[in-house]
MIFI-894185 format. One line per field, with one value per atom (N, C-alpha, C): atom name; x, y, z negated; residue number from 1; residue in one letter. Coordinates in pm, 1 decimal, always signed. Example, Ala and Ser with C-alpha at 12.3 -4.5 7.8 and 13.67 -1.06 7.14 Angstrom:
BEGIN
name: c(N_CA_C_N_CA_C);
X: c(+1319.0_+1230.0_+1320.0_+1285.0_+1367.0_+1290.0);
Y: c(-569.0_-450.0_-330.0_-225.0_-106.0_+3.0);
Z: c(-780.0_-780.0_-780.0_-708.0_-714.0_-787.0);
resi: c(1_1_1_2_2_2);
resn: c(A_A_A_S_S_S);
//
This chain:
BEGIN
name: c(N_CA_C_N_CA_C_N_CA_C_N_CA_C_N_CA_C_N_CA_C_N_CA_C_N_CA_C_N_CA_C_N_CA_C_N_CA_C_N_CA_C_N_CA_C_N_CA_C_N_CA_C_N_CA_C_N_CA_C_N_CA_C_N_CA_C_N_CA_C_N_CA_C_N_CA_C_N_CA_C_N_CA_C_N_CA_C_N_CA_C_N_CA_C_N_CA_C_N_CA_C_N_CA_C_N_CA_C_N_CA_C_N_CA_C_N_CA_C_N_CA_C_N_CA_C_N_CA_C_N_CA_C_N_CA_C_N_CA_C_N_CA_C_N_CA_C_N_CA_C_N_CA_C_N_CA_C_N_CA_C_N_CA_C_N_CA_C_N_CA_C_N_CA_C_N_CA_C_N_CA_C_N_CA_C_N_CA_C_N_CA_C_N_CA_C_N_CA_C_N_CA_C_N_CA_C_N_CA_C_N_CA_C_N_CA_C_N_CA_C_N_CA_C_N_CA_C_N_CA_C_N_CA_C_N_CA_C_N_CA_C_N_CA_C_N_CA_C_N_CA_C_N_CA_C_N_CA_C_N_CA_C_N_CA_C_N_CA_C_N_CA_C_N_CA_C_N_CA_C_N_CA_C_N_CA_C_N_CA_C_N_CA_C_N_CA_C_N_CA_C_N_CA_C_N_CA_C_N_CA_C_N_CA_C_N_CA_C_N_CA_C_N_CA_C_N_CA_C_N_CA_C_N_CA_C_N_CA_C_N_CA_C_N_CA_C_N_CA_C_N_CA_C_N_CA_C_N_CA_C_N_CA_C_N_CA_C_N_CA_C_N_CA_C_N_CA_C_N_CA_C_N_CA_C_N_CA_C_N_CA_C_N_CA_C_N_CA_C_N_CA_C_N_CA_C_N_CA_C_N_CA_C_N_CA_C_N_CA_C_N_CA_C_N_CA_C_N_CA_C_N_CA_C_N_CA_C_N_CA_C_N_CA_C_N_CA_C_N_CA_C_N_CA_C_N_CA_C_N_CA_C_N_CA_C_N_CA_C_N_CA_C_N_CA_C_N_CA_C_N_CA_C_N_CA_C_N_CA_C_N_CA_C_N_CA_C_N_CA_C_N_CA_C_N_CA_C_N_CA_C_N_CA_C_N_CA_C_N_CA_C_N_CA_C_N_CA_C_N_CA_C_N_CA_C_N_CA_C_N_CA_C_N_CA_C);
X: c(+3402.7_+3411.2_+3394.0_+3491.7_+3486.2_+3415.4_+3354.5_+3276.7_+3273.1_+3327.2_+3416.9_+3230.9_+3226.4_+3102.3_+3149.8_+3320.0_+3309.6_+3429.7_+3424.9_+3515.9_+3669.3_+3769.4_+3885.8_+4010.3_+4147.6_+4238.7_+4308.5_+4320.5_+4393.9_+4549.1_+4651.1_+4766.3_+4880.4_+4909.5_+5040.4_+4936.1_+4786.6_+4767.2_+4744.6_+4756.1_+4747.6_+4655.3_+4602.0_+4459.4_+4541.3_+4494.7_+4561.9_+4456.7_+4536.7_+4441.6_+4311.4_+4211.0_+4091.4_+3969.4_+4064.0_+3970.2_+3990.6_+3814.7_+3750.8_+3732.3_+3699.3_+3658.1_+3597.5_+3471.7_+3359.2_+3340.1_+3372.8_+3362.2_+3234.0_+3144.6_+3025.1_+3034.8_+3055.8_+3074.2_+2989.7_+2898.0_+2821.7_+2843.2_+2729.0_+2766.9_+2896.9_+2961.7_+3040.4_+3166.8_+3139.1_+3218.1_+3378.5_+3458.5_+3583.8_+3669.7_+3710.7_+3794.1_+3951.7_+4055.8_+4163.3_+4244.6_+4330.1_+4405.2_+4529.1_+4665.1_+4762.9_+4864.3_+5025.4_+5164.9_+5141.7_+5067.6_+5074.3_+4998.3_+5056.5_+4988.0_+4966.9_+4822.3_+4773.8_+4807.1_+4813.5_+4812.7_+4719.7_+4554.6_+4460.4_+4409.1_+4334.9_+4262.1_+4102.9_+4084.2_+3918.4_+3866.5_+3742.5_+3680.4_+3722.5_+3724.4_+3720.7_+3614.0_+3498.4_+3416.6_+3364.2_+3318.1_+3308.7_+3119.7_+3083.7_+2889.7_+2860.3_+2954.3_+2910.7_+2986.8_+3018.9_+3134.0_+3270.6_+3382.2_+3475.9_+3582.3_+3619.7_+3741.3_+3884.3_+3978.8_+4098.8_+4202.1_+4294.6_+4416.6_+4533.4_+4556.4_+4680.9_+4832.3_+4893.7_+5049.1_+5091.6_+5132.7_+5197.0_+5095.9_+4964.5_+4853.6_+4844.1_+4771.2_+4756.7_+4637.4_+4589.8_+4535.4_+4578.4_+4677.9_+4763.4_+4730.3_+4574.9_+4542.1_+4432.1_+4328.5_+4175.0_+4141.8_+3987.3_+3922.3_+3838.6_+3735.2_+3648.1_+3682.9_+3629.4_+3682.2_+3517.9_+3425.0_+3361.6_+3328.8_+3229.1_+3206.3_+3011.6_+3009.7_+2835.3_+2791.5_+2660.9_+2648.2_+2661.5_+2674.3_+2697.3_+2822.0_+2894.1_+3022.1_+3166.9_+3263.9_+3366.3_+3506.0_+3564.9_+3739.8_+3831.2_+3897.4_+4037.6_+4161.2_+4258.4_+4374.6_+4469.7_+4528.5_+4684.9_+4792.4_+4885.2_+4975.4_+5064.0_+5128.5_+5197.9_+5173.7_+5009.8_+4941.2_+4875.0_+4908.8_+4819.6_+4871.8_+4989.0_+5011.5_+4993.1_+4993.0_+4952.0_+4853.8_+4741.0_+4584.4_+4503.0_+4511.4_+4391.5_+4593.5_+4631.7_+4721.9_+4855.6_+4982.8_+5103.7_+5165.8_+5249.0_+5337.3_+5348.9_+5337.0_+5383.0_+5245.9_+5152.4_+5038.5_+4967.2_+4986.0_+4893.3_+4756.9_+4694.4_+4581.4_+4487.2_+4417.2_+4320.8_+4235.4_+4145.4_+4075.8_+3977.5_+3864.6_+3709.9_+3658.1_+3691.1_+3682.4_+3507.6_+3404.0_+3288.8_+3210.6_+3214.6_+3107.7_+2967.6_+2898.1_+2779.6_+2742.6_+2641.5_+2612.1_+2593.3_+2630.5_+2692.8_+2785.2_+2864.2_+3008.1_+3113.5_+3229.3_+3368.5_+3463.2_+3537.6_+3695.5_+3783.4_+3849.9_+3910.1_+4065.8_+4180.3_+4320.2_+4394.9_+4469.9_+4568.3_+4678.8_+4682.7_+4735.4_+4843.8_+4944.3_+5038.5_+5003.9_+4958.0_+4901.6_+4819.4_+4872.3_+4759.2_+4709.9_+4625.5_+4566.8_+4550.1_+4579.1_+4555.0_+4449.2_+4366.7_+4275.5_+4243.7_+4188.2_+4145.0_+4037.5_+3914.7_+3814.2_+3731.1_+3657.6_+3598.6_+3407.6_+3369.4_+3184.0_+3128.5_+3108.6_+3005.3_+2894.0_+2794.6_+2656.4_+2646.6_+2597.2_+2572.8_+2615.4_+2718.9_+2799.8_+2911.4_+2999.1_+3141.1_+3222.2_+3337.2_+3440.9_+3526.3_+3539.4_+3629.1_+3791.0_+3898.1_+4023.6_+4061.7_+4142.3_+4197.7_+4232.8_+4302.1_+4339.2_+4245.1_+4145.9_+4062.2_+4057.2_+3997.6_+4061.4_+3883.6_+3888.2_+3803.6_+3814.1_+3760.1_+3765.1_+3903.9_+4006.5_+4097.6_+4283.8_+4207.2_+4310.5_+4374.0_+4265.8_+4309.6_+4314.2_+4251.7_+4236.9_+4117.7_+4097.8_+4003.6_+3881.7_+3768.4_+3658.2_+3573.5_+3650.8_+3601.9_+3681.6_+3766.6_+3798.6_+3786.3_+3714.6_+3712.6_+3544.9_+3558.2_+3401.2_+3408.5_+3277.1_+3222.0_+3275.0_+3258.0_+3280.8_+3429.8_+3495.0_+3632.8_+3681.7_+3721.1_+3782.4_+3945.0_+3982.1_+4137.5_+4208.0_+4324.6_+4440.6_+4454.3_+4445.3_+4480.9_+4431.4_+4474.3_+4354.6_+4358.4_+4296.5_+4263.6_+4290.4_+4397.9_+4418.7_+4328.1_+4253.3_+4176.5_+4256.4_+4318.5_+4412.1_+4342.2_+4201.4_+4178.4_+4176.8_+4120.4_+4153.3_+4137.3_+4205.8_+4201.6_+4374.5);
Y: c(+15408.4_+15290.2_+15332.3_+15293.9_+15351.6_+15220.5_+15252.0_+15100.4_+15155.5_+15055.5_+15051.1_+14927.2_+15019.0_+14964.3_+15003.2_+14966.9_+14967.8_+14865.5_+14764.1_+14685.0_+14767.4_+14718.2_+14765.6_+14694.2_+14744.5_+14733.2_+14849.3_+14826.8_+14941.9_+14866.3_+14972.8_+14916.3_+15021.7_+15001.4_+15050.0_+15194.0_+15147.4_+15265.6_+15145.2_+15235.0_+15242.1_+15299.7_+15178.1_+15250.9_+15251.5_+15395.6_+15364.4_+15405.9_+15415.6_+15462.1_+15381.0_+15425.7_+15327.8_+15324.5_+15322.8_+15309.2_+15185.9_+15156.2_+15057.6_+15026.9_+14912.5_+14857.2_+14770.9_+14818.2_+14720.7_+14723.5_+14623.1_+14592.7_+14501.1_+14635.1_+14564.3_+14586.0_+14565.5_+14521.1_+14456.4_+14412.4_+14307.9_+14127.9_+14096.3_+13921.1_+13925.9_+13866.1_+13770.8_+13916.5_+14033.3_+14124.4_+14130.4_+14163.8_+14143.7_+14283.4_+14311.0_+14383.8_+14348.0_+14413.3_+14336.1_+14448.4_+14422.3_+14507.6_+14485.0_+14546.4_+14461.6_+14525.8_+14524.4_+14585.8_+14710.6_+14657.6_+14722.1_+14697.7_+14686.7_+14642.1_+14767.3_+14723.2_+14854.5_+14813.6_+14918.3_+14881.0_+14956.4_+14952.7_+14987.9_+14894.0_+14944.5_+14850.9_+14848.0_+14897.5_+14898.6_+14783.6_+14749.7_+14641.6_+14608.1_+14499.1_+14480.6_+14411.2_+14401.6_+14291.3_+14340.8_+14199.7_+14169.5_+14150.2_+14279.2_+14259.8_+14169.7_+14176.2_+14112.6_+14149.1_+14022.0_+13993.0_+13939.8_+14002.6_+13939.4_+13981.5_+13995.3_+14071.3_+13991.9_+14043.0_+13966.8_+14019.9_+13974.7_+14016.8_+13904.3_+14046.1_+13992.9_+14026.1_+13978.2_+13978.3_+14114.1_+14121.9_+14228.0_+14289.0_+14271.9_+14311.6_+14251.6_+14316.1_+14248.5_+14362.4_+14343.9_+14384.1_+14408.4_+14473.0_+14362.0_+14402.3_+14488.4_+14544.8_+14500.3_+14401.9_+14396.9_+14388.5_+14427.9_+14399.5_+14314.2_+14345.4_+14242.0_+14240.4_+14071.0_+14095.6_+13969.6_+14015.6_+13964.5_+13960.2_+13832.1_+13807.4_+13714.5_+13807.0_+13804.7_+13674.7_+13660.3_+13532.8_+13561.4_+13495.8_+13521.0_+13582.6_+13641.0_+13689.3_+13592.4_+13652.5_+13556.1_+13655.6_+13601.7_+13695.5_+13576.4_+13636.8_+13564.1_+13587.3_+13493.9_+13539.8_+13447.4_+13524.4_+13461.9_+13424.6_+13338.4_+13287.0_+13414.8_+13393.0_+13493.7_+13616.8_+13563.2_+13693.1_+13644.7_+13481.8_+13424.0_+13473.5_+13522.7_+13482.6_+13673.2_+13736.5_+13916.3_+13919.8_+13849.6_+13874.8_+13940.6_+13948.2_+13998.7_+14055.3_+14017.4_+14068.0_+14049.8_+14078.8_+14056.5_+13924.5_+13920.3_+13818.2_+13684.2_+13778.0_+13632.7_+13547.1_+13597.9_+13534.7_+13517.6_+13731.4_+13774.5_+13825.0_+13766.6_+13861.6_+13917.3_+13991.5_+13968.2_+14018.7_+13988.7_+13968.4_+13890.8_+13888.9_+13839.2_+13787.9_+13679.7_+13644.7_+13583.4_+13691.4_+13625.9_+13607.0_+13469.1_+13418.7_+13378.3_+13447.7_+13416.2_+13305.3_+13207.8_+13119.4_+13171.8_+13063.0_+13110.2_+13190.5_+13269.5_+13311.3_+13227.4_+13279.8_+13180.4_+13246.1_+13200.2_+13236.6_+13127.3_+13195.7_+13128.1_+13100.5_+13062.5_+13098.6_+13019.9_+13075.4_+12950.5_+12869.5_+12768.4_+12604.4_+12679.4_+12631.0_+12645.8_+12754.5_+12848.1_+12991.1_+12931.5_+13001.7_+13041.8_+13129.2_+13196.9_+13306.9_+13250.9_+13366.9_+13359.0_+13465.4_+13386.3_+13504.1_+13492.3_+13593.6_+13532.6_+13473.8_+13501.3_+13421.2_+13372.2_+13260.8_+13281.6_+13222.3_+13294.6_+13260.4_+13223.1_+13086.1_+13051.5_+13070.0_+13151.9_+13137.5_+13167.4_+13119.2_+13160.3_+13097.5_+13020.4_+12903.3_+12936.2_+12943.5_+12987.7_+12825.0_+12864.9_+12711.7_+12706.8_+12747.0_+12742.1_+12751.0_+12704.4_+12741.5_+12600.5_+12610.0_+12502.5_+12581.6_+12490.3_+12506.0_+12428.8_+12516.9_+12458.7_+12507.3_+12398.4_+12436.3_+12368.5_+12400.0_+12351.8_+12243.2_+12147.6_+12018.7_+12000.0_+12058.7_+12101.8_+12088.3_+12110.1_+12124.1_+12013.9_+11906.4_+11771.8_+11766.6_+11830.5_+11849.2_+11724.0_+11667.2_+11567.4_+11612.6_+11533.1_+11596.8_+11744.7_+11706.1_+11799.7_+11949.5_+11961.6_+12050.4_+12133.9_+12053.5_+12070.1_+12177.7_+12305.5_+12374.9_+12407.3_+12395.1_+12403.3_+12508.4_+12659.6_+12807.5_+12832.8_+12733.8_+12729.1_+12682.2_+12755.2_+12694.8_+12736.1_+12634.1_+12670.7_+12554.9_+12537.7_+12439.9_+12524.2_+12630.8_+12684.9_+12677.9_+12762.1_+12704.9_+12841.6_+12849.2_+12936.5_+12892.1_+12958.6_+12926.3_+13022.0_+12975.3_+13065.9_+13006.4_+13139.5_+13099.9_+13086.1_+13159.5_+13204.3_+13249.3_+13334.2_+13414.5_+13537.2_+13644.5_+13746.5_+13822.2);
Z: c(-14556.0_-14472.8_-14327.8_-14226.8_-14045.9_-14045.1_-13974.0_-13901.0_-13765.5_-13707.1_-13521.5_-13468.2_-13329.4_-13253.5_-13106.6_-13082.8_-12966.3_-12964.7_-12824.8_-12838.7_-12800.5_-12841.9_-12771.0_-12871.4_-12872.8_-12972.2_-13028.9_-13135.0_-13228.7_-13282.2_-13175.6_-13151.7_-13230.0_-13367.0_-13419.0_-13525.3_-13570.2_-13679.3_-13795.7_-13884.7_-14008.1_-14125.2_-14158.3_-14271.6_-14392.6_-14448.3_-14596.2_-14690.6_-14804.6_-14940.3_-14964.9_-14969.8_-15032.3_-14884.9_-14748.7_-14659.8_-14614.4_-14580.5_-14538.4_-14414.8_-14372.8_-14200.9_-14142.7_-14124.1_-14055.9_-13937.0_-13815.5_-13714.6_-13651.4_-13609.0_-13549.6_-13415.1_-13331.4_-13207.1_-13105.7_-13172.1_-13056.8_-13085.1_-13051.7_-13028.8_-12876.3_-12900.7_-12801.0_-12774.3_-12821.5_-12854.0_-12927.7_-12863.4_-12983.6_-13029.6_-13142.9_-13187.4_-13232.4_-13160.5_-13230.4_-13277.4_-13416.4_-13481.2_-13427.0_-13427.7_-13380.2_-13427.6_-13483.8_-13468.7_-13597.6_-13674.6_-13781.9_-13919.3_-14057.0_-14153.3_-14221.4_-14296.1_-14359.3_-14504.3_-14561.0_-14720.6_-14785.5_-14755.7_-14815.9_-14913.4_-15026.1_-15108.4_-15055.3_-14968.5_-14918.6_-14902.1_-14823.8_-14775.3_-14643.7_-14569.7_-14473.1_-14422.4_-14307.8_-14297.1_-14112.2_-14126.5_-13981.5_-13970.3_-13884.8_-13926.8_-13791.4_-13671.0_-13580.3_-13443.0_-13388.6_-13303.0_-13338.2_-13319.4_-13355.6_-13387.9_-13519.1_-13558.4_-13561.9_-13453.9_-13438.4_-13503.2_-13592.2_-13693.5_-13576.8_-13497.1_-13416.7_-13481.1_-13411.7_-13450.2_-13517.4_-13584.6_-13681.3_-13769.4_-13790.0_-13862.3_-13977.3_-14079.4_-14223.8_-14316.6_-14406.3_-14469.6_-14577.3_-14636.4_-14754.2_-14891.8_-14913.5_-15005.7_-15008.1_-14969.1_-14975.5_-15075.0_-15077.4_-15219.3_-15149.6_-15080.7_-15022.5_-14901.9_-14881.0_-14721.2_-14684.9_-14563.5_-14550.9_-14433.1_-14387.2_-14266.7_-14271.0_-14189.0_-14199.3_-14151.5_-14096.4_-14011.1_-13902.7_-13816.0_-13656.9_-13616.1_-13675.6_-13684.8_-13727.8_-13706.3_-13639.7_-13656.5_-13771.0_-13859.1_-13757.9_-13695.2_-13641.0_-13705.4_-13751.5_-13788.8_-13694.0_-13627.1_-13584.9_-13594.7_-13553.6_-13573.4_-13627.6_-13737.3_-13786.0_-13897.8_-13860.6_-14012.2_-14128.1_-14065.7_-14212.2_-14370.4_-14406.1_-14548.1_-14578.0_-14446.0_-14477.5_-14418.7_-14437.9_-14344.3_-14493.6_-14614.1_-14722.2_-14836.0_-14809.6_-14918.2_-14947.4_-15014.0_-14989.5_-14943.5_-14912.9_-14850.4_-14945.2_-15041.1_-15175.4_-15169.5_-15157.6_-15220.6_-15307.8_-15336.0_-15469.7_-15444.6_-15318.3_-15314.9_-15402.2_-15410.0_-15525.9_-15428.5_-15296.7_-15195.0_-15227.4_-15257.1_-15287.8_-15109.3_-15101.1_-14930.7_-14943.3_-14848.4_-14885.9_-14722.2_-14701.8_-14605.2_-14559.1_-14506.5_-14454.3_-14454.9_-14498.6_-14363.9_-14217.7_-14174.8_-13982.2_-13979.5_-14059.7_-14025.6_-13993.2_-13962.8_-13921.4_-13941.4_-14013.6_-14040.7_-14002.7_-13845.5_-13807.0_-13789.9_-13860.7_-13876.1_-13808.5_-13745.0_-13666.3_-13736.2_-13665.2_-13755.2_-13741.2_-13850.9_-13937.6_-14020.8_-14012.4_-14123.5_-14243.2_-14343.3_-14490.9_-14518.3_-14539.4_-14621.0_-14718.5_-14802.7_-14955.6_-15029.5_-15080.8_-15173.7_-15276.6_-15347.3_-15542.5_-15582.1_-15481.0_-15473.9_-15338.8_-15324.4_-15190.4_-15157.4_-15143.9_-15155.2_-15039.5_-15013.4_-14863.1_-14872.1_-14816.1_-14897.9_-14952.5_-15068.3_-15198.0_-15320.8_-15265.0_-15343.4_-15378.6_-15469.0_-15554.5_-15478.3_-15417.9_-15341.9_-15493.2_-15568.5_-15649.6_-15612.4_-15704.0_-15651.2_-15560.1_-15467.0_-15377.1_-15249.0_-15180.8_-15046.8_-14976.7_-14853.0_-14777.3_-14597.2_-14521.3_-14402.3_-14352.1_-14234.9_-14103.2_-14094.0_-14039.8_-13986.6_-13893.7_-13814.6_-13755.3_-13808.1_-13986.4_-14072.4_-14144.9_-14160.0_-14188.8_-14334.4_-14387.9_-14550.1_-14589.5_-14714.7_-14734.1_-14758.0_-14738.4_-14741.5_-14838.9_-14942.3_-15030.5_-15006.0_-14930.7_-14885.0_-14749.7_-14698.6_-14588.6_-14572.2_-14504.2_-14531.4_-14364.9_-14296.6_-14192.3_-14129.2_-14250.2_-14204.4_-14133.0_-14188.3_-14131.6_-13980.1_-13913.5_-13772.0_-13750.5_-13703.2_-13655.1_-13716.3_-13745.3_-13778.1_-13950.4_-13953.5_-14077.5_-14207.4_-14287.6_-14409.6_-14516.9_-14617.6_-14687.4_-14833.4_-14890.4_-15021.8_-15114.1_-15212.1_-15327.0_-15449.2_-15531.7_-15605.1_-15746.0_-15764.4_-15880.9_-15965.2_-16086.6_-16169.2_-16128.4_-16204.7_-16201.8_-16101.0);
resi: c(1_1_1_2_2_2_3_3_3_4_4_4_5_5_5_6_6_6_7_7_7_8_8_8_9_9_9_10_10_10_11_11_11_12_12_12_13_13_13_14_14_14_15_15_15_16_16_16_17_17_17_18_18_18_19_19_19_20_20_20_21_21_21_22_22_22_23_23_23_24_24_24_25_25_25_26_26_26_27_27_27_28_28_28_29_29_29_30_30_30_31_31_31_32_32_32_33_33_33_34_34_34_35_35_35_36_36_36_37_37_37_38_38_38_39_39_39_40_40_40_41_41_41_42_42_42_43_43_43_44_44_44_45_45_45_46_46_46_47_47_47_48_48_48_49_49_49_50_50_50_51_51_51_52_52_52_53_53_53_54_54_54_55_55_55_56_56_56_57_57_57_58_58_58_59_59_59_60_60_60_61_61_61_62_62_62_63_63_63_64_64_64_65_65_65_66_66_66_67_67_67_68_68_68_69_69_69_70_70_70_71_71_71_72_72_72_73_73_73_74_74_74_75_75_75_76_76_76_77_77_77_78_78_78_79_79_79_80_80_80_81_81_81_82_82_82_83_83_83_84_84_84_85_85_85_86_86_86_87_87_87_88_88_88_89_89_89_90_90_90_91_91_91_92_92_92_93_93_93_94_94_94_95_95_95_96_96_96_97_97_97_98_98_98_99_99_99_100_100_100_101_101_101_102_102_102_103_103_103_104_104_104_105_105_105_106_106_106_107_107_107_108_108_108_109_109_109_110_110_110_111_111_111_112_112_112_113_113_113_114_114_114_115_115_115_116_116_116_117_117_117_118_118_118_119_119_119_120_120_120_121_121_121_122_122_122_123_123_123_124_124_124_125_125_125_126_126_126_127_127_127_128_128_128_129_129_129_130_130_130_131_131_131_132_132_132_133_133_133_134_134_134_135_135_135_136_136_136_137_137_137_138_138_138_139_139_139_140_140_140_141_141_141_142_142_142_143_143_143_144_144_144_145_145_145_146_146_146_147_147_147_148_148_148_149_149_149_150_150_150_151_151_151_152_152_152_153_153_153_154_154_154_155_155_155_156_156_156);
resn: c(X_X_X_X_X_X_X_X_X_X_X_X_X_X_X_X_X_X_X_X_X_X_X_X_X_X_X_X_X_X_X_X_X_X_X_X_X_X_X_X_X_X_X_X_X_X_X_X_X_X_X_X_X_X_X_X_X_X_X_X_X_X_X_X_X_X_X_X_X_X_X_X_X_X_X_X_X_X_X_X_X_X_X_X_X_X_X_X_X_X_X_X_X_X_X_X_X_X_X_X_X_X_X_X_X_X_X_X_X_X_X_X_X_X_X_X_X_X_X_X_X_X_X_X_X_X_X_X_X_X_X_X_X_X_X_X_X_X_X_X_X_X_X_X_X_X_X_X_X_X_X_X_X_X_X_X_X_X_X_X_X_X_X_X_X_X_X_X_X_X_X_X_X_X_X_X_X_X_X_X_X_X_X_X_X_X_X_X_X_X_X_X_X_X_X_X_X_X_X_X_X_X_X_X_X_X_X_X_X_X_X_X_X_X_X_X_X_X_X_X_X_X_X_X_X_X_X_X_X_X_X_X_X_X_X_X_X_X_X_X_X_X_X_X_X_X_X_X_X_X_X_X_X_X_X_X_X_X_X_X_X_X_X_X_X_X_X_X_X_X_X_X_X_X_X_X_X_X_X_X_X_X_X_X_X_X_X_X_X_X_X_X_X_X_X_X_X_X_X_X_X_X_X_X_X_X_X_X_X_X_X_X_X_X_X_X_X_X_X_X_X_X_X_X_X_X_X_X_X_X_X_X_X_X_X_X_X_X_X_X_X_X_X_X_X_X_X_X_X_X_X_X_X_X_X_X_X_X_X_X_X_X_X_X_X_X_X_X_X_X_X_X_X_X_X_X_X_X_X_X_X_X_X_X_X_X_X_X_X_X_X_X_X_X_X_X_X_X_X_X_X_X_X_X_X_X_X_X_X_X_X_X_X_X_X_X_X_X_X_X_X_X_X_X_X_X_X_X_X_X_X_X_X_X_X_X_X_X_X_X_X_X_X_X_X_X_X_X_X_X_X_X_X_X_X_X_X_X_X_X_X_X_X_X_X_X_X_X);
//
């Protein structure tokens, strides 16, 4: 697992094979990936500051992908449906949130994952978004910010 503790952007590399990436950075700190998708099966997680999945970035192999408290996953217009896993929307990405984390995706985007944990609570399968997203209450989870939303497909 690289775990990055300095802010900056990583423009056109590529993680492969079974490597991992933890971005601790600092409060109010940001990291952004950009112009390239990895196809690792590693972890991805965010211990603190702010991990940005800019334009052309993806993860498209995760196993876990997590975000601590106080910390803050951005996905952008354009990486929602390759932010944890292929295009189709097979992730099998274990998306697990802190209390006080934020996963934040921009409106019109989906991510898709196989499971997703707030706390210490199982969301079960559904499509769920931020207050932003316009989903009905029971879908709707705090940890979420942006217009976007997060599909958990379930299963295996």
């Amino acid at each position: 697992m690289l775990t990055l503790q300095s802010v900056g952007t990583v423009d056109y590399y590529k993680f492969s094979g079974a490597a991992g990436l933890n971005v601790d950075v600092g409060d109010g700190e940001m990291f952004t990936l950009t112009n390239r998708l990895s196809d690792t099966c590693g972890d991805l997680g965010v211990t603190s500051g702010t991990l940005r999945m800019a334009a052309g970035s993806g993860w498209l192999s995760a196993s876990n992908v997590t975000v601590a408290a106080g910390a803050r996953l951005l996905v952008d217009a354009g990486v929602g449906a390759r932010a944890f896993g292929p295009a189709q929307g097979r992730s099998k990405a274990t998306l697990t949130i802190a209390d006080g984390g934020t996963l934040e995706i921009a409106g019109g985007e989906r991510a898709t994952v196989r499971t997703m944990r707030v706390g210490a609570r199982d969301v079960g399968s559904g499509e769920f978004g931020g207050p932003a997203a316009g989903l009905d209450a029971a879908h709707t989870l705090d940890c979420l910010a942006g217009a976007g939303t997060v599909y958990v497909r379930g299963g295996g």
